[in-house]
N, C-alpha and C positions, 0 to 999 in steps of 0.2 A: 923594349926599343930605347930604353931611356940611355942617356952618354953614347949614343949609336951617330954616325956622322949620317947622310941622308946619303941615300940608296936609289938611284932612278934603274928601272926597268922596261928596258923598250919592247913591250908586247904588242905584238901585232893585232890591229886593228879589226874587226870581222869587215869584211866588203859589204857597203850597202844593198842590197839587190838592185840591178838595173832594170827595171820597168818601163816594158815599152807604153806610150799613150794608147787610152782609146779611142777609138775615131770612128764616125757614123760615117756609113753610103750617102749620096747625095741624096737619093731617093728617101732616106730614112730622115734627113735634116729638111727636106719637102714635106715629111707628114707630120715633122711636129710641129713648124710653121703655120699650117694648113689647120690643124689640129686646135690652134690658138683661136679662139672667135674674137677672143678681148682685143682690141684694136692697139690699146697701149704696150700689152704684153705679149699680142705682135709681133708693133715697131719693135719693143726690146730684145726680141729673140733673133729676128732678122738684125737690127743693127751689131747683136756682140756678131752673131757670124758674120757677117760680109764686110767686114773692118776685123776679123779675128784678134777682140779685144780680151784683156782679163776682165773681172766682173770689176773691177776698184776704177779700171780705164770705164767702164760702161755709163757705174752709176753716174762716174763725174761728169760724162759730157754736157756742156752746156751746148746751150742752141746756136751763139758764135762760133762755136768749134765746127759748125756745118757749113762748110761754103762751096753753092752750088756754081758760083761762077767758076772756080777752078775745079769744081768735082773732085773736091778733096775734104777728109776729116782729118781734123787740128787733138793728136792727142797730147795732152798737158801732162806732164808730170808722168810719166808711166814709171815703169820698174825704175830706182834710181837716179831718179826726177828728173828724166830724160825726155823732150819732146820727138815727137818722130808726124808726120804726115801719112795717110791711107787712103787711094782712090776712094770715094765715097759711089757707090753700086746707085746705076739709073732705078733698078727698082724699090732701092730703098730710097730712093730721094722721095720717088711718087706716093711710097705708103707714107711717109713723115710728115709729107703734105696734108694729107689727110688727116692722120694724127693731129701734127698743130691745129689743124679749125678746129676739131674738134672737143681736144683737152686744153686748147690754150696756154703750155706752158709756160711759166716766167723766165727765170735764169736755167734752172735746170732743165735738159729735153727730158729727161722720164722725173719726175717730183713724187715724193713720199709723203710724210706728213709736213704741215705746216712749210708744205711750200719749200723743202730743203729737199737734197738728194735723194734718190728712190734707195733704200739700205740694199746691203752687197744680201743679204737672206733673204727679202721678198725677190729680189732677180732670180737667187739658186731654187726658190721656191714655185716660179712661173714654170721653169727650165723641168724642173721636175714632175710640176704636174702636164706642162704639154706632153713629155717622155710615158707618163702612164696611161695618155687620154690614143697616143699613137703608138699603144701596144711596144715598145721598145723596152728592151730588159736590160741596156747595156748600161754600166754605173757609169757617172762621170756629172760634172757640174757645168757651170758656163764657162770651165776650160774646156770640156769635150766639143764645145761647138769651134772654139779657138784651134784645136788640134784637128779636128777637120777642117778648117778654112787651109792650113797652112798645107796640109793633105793633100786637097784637091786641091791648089793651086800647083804643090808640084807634080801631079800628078796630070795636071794639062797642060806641061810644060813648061813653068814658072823657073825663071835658075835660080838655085838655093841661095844667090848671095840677094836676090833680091828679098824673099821671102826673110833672110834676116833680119832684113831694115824693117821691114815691115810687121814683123814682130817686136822689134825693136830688142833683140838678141844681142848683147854687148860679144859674144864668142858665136864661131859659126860652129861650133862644135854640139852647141845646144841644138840648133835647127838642126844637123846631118840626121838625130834619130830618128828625124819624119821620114829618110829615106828607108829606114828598116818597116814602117807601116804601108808604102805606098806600093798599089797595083800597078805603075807605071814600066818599073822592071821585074819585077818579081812576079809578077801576075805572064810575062811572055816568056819565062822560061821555062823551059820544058822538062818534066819529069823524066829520068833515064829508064824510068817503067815503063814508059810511053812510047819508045824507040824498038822495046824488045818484040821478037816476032812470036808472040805465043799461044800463035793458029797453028 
């Protein structure tokens, strides 16, 4: 190679594989809820789903970030250091009720040791053991509760560009792949087997 001038070669790249999310039934994000007895871990499991947070959005929440008079969650800093806003769900206001008497937290709503942030591994860790206690086989971390939030909301009619903000998706191209998971349309179409007369 040596006295050789430099040589670029435009070889084609291999395509990523496109992977769709996986996403739990309602019913199934009901038993691993149900499944939690821990009061804190819980509030934690109910609050990434019903704000469909990443786990880095979860751990940080502090307790100003809850504000019930407008029924809204203040997220800080998300992907990008982006703020974005999230209806805050009646029934998770009333479990976090509960939670504060009873764990008292300081700045942080969920605390780990010495009173700092609860770490993003004991959350995937809670997540994981409610998933083996409600028989559920399906992989995914505390993004699988996030990709079902986003799921069933379009899925009861939610319009995808809301569902962007809400994720806080800088492209709506990211959100559109919920619509390749959701029973919304794909669940009412009809199979052309289904039409054949073959009595």
């Amino acid at each position: 190679m040596l006295g050789r001038g430099r040589e670029f070669y435009d070889l084609p790249r291999p395509k990523k594989p496109k992977k769709l999310p996986g996403v739990l039934a309602e019913s199934e994000v009901a038993r691993i809820i149900l499944q939690m007895k821990n009061l804190k871990h819980r509030a934690l499991l109910m609050t990434a789903y019903s704000a469909g947070l990443r786990v880095s959005e979860l751990v940080k929440l502090r307790i100003k970030d809850i504000d019930p008079g407008r029924m809204m969650i203040h997220i800080r800093e998300g992907k990008g250091g982006k703020d974005r806003m999230v209806p805050l769900s009646q029934t998770l206001l009333e479990t976090l009720r509960i939670y504060y008497q009873q764990y008292k937290p300081g700045e942080y709503l969920f605390e780990g040791e010495n009173r700092g942030p609860y770490s993003t591994r004991s959350a995937q860790e809670v997540l994981k053991k409610a998933k083996r206690w409600a028989g559920i086989q399906k992989k995914g971390s505390i993004h699988l509760l996030r990709h079902s939030y986003a799921t069933h909301l379009l899925e009861a009619g939610t319009d995808i560009r809301y569902i962007q903000v809400l994720l806080g998706h800088n492209s709506l191209k990211t959100t559109l792949r919920y619509t390749h998971v959701s029973n919304l349309k794909l669940g009412s179409i009809q199979s052309p087997l289904d039409r054949l007369k073959l009595e």
